[in-house]
mmCIF entry with sequence, helices, sheets and N, C-alpha, C, O atoms, coordinates in Angstrom:
data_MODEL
# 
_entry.id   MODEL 
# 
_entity.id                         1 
_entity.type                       polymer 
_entity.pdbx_number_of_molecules   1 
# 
_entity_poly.entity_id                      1 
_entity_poly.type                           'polypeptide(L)' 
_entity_poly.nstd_linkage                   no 
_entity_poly.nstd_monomer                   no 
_entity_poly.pdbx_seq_one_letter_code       
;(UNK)(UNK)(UNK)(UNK)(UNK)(UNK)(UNK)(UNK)(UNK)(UNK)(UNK)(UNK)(UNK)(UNK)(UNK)(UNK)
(UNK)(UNK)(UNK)(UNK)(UNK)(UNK)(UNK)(UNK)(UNK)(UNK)(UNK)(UNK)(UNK)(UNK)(UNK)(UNK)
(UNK)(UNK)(UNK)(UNK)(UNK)(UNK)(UNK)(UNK)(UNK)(UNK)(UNK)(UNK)(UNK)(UNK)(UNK)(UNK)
(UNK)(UNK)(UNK)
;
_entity_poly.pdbx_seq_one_letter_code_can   XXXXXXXXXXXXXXXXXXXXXXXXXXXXXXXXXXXXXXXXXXXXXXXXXXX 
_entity_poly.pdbx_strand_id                 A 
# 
loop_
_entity_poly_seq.entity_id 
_entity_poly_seq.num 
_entity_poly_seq.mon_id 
_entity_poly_seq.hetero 
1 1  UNK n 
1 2  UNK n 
1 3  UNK n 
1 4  UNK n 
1 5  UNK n 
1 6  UNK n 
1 7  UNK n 
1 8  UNK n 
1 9  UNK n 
1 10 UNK n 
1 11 UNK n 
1 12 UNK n 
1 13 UNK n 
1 14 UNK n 
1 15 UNK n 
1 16 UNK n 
1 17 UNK n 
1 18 UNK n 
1 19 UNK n 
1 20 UNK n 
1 21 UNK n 
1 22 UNK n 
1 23 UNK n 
1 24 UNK n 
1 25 UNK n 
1 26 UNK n 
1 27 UNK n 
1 28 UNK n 
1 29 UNK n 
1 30 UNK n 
1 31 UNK n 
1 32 UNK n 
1 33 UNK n 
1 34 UNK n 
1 35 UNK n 
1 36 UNK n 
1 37 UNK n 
1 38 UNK n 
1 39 UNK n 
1 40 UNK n 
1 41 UNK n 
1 42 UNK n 
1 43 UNK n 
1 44 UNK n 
1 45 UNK n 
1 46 UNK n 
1 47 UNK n 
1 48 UNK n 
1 49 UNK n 
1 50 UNK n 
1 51 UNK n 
# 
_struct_asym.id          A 
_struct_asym.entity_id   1 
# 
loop_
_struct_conf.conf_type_id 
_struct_conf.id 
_struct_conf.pdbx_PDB_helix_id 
_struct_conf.beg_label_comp_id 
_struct_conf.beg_label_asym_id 
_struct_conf.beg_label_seq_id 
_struct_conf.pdbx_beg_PDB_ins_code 
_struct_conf.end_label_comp_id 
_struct_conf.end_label_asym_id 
_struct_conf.end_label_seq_id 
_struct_conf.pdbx_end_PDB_ins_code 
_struct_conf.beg_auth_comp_id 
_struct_conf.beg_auth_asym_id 
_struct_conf.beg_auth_seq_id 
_struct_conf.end_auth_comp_id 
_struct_conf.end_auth_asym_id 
_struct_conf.end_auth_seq_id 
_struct_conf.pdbx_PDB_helix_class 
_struct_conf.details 
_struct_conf.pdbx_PDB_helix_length 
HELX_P HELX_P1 AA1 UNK A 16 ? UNK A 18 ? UNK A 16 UNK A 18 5 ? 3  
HELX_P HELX_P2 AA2 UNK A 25 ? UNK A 37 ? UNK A 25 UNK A 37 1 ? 13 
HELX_P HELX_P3 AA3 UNK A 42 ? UNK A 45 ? UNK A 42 UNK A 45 1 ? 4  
# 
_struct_conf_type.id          HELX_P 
_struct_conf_type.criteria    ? 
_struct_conf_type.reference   ? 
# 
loop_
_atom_site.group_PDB 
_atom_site.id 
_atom_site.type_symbol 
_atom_site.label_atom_id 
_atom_site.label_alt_id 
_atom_site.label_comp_id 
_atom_site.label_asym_id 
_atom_site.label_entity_id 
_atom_site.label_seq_id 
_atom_site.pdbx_PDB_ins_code 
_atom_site.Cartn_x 
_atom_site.Cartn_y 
_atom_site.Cartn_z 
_atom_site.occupancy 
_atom_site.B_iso_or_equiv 
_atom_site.pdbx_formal_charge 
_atom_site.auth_seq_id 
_atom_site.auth_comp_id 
_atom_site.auth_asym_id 
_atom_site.auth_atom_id 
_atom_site.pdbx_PDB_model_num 
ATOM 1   N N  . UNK A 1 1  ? 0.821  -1.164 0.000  1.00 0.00 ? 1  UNK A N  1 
ATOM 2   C CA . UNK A 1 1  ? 0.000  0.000  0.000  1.00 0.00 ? 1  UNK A CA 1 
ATOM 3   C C  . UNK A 1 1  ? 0.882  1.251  0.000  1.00 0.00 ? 1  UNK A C  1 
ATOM 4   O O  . UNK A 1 1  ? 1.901  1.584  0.606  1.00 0.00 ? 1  UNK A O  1 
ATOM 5   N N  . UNK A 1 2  ? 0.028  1.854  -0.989 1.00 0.00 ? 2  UNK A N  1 
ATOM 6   C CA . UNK A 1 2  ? 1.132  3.265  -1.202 1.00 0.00 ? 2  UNK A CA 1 
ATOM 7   C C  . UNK A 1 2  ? 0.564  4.703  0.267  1.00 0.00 ? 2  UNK A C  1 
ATOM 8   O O  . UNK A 1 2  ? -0.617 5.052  0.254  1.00 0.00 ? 2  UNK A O  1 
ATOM 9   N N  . UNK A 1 3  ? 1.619  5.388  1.436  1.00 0.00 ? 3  UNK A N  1 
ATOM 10  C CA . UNK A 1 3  ? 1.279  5.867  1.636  1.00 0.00 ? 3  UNK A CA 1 
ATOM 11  C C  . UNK A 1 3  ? 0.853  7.861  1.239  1.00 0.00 ? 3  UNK A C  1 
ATOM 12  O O  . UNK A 1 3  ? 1.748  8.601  0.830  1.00 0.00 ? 3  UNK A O  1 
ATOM 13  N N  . UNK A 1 4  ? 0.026  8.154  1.370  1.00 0.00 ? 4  UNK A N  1 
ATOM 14  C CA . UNK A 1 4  ? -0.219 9.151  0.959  1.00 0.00 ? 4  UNK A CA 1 
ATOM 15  C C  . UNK A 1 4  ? 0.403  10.459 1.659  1.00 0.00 ? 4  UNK A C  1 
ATOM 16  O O  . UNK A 1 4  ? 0.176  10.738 2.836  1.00 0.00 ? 4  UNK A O  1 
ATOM 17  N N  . UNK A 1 5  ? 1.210  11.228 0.811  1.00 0.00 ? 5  UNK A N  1 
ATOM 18  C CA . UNK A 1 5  ? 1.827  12.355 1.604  1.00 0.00 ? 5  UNK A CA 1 
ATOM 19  C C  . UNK A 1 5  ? 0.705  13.457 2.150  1.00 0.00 ? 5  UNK A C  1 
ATOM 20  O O  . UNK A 1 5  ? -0.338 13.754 1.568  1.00 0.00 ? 5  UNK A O  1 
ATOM 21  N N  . UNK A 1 6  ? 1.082  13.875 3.149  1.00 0.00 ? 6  UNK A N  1 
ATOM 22  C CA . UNK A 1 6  ? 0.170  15.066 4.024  1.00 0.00 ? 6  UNK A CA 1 
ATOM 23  C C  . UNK A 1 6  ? 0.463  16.165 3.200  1.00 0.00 ? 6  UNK A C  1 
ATOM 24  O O  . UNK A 1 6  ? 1.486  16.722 2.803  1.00 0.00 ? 6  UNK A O  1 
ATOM 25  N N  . UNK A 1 7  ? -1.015 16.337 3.034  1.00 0.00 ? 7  UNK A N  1 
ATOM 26  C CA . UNK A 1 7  ? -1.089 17.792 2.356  1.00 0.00 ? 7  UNK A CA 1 
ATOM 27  C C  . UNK A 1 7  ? -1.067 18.912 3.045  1.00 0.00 ? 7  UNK A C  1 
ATOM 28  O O  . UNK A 1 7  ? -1.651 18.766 4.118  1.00 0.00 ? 7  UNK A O  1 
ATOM 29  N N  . UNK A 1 8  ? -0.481 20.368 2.826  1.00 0.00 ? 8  UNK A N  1 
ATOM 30  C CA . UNK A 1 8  ? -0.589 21.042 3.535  1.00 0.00 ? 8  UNK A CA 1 
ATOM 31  C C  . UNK A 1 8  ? -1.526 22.249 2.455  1.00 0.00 ? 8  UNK A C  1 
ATOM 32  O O  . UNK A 1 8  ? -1.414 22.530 1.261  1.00 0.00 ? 8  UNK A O  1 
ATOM 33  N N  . UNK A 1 9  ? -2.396 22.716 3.489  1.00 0.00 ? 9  UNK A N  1 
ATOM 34  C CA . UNK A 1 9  ? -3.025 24.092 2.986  1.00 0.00 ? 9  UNK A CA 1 
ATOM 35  C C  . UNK A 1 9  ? -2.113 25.574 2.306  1.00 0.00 ? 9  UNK A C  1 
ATOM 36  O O  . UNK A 1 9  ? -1.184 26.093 2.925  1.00 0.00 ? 9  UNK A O  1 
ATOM 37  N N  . UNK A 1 10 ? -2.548 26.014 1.112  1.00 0.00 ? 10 UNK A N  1 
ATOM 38  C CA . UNK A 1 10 ? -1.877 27.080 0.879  1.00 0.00 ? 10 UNK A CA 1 
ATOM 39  C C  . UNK A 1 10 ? -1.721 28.387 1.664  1.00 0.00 ? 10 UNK A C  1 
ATOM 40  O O  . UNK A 1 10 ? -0.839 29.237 1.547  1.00 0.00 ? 10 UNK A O  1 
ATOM 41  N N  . UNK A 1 11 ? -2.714 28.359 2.440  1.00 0.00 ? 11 UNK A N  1 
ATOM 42  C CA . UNK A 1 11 ? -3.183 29.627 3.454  1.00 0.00 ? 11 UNK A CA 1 
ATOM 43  C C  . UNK A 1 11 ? -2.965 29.191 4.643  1.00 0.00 ? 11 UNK A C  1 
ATOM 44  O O  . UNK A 1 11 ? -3.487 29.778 5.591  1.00 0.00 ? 11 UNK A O  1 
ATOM 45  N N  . UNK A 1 12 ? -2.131 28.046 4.848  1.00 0.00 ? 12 UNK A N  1 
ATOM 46  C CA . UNK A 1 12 ? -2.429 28.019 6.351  1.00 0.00 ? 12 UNK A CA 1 
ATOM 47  C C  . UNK A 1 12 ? -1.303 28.709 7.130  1.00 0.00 ? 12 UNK A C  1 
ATOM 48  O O  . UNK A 1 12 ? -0.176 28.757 6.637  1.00 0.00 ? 12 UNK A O  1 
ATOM 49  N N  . UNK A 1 13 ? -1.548 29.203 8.235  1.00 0.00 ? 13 UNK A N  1 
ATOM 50  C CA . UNK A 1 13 ? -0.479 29.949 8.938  1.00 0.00 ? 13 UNK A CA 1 
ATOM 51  C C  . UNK A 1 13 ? 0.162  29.624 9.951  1.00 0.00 ? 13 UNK A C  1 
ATOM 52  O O  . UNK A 1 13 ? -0.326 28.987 10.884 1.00 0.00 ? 13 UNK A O  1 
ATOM 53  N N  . UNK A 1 14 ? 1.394  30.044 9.887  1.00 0.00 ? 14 UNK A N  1 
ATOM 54  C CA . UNK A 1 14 ? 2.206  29.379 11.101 1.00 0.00 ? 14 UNK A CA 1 
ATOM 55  C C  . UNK A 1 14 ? 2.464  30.087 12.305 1.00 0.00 ? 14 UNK A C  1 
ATOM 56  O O  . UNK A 1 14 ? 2.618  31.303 12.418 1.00 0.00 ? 14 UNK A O  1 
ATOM 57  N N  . UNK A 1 15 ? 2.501  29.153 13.267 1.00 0.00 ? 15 UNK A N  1 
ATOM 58  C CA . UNK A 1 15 ? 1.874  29.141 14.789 1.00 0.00 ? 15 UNK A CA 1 
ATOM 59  C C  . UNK A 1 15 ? 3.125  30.349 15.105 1.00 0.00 ? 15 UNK A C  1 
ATOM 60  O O  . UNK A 1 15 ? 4.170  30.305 14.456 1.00 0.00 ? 15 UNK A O  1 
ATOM 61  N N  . UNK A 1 16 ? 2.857  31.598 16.346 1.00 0.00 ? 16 UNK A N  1 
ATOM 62  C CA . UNK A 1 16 ? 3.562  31.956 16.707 1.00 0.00 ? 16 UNK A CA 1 
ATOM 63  C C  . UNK A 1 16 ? 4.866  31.474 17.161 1.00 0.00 ? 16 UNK A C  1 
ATOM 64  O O  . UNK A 1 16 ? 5.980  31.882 16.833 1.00 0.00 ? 16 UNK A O  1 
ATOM 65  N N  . UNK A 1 17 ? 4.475  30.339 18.143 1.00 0.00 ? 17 UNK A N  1 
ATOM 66  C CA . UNK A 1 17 ? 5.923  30.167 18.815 1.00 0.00 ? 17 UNK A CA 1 
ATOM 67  C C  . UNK A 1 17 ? 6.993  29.255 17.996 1.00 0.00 ? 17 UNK A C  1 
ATOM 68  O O  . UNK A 1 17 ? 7.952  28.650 18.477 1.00 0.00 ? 17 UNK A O  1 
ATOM 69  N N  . UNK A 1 18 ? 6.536  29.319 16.481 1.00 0.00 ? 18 UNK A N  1 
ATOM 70  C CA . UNK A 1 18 ? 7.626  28.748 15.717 1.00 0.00 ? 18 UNK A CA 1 
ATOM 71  C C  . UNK A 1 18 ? 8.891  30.069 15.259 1.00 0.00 ? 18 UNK A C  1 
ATOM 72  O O  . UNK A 1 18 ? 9.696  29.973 14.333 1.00 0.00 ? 18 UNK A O  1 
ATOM 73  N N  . UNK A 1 19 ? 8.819  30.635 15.717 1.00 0.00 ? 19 UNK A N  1 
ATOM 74  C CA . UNK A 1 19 ? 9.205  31.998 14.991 1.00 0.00 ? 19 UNK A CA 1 
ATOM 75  C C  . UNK A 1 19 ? 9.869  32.492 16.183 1.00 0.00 ? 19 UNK A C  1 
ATOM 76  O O  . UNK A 1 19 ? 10.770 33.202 15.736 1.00 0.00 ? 19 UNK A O  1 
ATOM 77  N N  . UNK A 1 20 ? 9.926  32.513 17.369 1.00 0.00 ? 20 UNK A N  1 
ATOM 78  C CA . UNK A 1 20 ? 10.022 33.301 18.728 1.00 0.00 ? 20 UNK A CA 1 
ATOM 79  C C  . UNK A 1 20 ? 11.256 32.308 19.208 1.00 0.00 ? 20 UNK A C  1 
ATOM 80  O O  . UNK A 1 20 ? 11.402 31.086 19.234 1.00 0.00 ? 20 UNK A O  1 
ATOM 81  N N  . UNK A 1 21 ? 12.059 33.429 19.568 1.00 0.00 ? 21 UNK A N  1 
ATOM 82  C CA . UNK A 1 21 ? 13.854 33.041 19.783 1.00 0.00 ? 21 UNK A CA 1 
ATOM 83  C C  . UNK A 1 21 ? 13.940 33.713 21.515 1.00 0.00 ? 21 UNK A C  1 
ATOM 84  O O  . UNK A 1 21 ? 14.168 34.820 22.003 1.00 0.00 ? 21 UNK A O  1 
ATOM 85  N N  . UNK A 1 22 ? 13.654 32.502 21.983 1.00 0.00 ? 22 UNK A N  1 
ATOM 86  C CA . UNK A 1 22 ? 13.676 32.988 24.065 1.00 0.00 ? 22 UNK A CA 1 
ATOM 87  C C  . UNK A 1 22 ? 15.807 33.424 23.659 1.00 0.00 ? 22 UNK A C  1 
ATOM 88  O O  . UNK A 1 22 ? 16.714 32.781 23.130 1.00 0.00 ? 22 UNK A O  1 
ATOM 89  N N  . UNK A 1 23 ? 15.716 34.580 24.180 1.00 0.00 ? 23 UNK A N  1 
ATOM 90  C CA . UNK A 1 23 ? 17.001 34.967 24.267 1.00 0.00 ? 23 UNK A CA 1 
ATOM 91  C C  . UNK A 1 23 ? 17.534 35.839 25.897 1.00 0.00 ? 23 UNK A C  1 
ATOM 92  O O  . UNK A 1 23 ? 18.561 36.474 26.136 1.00 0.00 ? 23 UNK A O  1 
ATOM 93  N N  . UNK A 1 24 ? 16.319 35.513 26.792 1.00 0.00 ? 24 UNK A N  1 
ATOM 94  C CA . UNK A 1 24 ? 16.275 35.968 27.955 1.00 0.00 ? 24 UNK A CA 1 
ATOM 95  C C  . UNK A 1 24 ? 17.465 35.092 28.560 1.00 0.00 ? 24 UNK A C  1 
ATOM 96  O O  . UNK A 1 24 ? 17.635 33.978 28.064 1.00 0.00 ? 24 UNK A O  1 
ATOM 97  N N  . UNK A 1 25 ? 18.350 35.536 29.655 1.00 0.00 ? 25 UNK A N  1 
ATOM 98  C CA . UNK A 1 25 ? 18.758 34.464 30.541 1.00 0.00 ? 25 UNK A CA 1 
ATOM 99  C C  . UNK A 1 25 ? 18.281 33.760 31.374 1.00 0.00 ? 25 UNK A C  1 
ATOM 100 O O  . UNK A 1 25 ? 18.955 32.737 31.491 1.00 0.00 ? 25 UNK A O  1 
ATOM 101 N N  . UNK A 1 26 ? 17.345 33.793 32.102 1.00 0.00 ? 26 UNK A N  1 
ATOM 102 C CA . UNK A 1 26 ? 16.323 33.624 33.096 1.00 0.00 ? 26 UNK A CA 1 
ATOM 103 C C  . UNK A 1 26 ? 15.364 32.512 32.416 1.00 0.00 ? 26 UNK A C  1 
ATOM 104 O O  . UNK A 1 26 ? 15.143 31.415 32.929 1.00 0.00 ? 26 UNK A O  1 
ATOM 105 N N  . UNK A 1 27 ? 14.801 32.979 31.124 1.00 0.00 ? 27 UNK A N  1 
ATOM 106 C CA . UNK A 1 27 ? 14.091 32.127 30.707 1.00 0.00 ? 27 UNK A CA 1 
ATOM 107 C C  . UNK A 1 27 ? 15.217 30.693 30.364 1.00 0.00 ? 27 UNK A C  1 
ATOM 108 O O  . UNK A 1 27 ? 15.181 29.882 31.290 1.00 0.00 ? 27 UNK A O  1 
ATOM 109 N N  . UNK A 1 28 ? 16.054 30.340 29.349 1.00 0.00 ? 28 UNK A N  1 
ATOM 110 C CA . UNK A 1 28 ? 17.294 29.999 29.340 1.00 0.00 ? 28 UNK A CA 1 
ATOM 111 C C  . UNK A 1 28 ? 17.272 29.067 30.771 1.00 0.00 ? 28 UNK A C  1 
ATOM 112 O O  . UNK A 1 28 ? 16.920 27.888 30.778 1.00 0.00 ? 28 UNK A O  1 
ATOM 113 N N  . UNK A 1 29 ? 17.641 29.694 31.780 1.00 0.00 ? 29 UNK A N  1 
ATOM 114 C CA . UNK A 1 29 ? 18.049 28.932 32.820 1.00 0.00 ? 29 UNK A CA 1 
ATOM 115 C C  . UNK A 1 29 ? 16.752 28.237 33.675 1.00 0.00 ? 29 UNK A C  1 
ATOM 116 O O  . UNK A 1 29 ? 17.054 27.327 34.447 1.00 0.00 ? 29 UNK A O  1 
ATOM 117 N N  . UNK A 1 30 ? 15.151 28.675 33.556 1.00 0.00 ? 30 UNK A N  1 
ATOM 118 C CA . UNK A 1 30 ? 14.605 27.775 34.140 1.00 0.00 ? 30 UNK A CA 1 
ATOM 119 C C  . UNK A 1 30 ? 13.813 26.808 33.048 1.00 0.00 ? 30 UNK A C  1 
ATOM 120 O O  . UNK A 1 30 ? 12.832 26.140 33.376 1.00 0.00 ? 30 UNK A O  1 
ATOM 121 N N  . UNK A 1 31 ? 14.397 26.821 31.634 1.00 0.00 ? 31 UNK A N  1 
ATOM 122 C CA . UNK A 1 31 ? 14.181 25.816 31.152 1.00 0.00 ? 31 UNK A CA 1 
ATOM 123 C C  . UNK A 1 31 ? 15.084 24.726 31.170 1.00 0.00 ? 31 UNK A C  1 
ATOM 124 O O  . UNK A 1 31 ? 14.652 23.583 31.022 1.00 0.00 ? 31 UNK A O  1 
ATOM 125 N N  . UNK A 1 32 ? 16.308 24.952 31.338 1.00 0.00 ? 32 UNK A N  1 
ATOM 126 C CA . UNK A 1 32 ? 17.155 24.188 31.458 1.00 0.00 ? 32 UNK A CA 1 
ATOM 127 C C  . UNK A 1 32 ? 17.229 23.227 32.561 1.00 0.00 ? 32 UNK A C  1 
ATOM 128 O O  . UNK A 1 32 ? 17.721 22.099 32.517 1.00 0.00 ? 32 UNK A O  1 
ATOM 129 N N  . UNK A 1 33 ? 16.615 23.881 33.667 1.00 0.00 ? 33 UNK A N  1 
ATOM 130 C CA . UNK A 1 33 ? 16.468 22.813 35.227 1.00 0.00 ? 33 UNK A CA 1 
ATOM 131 C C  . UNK A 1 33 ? 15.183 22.222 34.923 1.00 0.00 ? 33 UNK A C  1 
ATOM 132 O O  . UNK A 1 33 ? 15.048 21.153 35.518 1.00 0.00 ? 33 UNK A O  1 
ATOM 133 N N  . UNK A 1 34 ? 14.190 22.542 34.205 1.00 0.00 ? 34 UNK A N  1 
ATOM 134 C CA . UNK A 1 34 ? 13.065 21.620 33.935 1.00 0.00 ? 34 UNK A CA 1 
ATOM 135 C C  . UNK A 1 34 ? 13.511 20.440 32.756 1.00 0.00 ? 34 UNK A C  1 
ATOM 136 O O  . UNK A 1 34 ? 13.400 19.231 32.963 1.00 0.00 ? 34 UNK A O  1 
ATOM 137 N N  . UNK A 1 35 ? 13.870 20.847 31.889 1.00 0.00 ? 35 UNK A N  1 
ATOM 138 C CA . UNK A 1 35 ? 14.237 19.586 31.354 1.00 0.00 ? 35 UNK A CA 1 
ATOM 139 C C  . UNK A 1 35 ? 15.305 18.560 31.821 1.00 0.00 ? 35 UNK A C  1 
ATOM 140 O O  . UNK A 1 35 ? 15.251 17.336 31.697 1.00 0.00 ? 35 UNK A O  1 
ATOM 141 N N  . UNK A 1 36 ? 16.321 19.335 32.402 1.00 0.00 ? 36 UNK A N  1 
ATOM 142 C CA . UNK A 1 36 ? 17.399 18.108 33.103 1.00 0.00 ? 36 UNK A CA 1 
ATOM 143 C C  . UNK A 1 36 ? 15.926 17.181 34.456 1.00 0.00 ? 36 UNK A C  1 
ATOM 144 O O  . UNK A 1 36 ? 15.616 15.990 34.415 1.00 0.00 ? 36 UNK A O  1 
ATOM 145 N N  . UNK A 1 37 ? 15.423 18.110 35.326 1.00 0.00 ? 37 UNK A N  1 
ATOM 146 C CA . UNK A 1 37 ? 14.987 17.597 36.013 1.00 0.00 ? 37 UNK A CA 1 
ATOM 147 C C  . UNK A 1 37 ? 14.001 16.281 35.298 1.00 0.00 ? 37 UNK A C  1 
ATOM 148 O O  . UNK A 1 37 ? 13.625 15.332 35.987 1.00 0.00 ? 37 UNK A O  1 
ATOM 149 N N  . UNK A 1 38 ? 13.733 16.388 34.104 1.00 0.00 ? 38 UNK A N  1 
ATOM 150 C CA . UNK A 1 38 ? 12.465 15.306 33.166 1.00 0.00 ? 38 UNK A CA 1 
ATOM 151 C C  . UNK A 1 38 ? 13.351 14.551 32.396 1.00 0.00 ? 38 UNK A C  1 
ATOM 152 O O  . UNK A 1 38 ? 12.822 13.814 31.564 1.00 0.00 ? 38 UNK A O  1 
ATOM 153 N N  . UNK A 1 39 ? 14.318 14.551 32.452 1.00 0.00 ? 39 UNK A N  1 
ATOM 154 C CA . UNK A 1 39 ? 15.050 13.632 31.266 1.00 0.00 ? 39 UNK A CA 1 
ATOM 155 C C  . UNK A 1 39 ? 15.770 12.667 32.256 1.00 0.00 ? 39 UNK A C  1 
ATOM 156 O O  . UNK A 1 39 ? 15.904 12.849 33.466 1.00 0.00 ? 39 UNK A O  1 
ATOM 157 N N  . UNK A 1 40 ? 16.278 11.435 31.399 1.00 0.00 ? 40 UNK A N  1 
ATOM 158 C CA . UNK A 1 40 ? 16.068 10.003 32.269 1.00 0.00 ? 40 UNK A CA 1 
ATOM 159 C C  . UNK A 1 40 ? 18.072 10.308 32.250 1.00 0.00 ? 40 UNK A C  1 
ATOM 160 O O  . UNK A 1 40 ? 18.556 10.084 33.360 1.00 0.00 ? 40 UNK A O  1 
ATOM 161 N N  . UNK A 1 41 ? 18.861 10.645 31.436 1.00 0.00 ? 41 UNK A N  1 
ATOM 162 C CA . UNK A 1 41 ? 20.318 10.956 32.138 1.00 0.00 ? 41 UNK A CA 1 
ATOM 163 C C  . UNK A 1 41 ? 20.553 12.169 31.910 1.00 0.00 ? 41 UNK A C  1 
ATOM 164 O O  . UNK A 1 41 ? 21.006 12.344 30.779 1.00 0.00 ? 41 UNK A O  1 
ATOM 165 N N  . UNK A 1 42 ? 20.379 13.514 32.801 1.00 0.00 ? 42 UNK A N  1 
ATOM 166 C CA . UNK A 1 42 ? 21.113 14.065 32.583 1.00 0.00 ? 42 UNK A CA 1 
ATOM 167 C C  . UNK A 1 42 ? 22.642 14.623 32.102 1.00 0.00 ? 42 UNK A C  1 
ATOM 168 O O  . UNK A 1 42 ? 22.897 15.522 31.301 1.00 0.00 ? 42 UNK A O  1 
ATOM 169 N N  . UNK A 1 43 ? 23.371 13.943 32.718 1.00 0.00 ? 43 UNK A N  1 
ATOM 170 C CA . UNK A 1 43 ? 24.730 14.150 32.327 1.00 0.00 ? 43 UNK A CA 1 
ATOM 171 C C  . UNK A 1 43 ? 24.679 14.192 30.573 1.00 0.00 ? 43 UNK A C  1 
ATOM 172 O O  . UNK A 1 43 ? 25.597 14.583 29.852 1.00 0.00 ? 43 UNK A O  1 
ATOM 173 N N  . UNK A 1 44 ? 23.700 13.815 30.247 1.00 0.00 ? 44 UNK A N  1 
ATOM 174 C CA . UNK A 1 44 ? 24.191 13.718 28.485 1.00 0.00 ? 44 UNK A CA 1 
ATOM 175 C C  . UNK A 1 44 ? 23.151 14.914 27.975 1.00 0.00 ? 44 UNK A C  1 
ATOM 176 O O  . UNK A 1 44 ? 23.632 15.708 27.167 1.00 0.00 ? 44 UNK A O  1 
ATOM 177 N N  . UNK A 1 45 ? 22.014 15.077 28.306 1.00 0.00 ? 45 UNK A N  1 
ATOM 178 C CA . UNK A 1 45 ? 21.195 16.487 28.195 1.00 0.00 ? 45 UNK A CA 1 
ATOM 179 C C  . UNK A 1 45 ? 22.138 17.550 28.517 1.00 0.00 ? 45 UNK A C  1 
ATOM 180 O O  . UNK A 1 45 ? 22.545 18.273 27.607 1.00 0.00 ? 45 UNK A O  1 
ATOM 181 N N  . UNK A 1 46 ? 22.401 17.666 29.324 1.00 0.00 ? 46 UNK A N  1 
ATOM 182 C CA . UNK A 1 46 ? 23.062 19.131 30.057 1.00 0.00 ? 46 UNK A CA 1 
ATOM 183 C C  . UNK A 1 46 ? 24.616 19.231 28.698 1.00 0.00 ? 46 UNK A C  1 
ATOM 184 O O  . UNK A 1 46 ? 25.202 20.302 28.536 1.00 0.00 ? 46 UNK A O  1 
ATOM 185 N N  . UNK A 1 47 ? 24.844 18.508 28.250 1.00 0.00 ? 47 UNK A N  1 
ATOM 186 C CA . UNK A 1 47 ? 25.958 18.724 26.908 1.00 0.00 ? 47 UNK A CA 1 
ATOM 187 C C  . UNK A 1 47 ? 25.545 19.628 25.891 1.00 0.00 ? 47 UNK A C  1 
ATOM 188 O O  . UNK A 1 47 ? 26.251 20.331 25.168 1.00 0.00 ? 47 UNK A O  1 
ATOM 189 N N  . UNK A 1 48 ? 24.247 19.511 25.933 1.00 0.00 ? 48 UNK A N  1 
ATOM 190 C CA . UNK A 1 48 ? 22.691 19.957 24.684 1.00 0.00 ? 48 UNK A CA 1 
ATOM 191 C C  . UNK A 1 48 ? 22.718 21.204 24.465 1.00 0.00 ? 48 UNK A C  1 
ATOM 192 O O  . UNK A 1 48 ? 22.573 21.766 23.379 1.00 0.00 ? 48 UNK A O  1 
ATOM 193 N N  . UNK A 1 49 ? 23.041 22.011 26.250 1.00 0.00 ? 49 UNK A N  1 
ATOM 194 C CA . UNK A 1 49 ? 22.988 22.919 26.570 1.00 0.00 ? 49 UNK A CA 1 
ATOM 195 C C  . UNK A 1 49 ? 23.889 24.594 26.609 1.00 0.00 ? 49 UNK A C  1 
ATOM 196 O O  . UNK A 1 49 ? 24.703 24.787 27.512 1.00 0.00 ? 49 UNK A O  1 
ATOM 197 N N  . UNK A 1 50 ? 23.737 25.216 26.006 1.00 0.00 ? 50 UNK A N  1 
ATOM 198 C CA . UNK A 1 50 ? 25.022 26.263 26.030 1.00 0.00 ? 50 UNK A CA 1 
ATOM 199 C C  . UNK A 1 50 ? 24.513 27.155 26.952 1.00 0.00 ? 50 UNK A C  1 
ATOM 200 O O  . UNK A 1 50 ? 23.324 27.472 26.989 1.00 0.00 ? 50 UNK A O  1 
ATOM 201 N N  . UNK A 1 51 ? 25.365 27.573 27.700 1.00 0.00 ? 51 UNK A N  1 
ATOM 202 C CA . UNK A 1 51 ? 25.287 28.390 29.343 1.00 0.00 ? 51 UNK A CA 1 
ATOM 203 C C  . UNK A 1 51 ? 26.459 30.060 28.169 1.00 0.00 ? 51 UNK A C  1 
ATOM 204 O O  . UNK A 1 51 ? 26.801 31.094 28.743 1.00 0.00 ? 51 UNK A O  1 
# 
């Protein structure tokens, strides 16, 4: 069976937060303790990361 590629709309518009560059430090740093805190090894996440 052949699968069928997803069509996308000519008009459709793209979502704000595809476009939006967090360049805060603050923001930056309490995303960074939420994801180490949710990820199963840190030590290899926190590499991911530029401080």
């Amino acid at each position: 069976m052949k699968r069928r590629e997803k069509k996308v709309s000519p008009g459709q518009m793209s979502l704000p937060w595809n476009r939006w560059e967090a360049n805060n430090f603050e923001i930056r740093k309490v995303a960074k303790q939420f994801v180490l805190a949710n990820c199963y090894d840190p030590k290899i996440v926190e590499q991911l990361f530029w401080d």
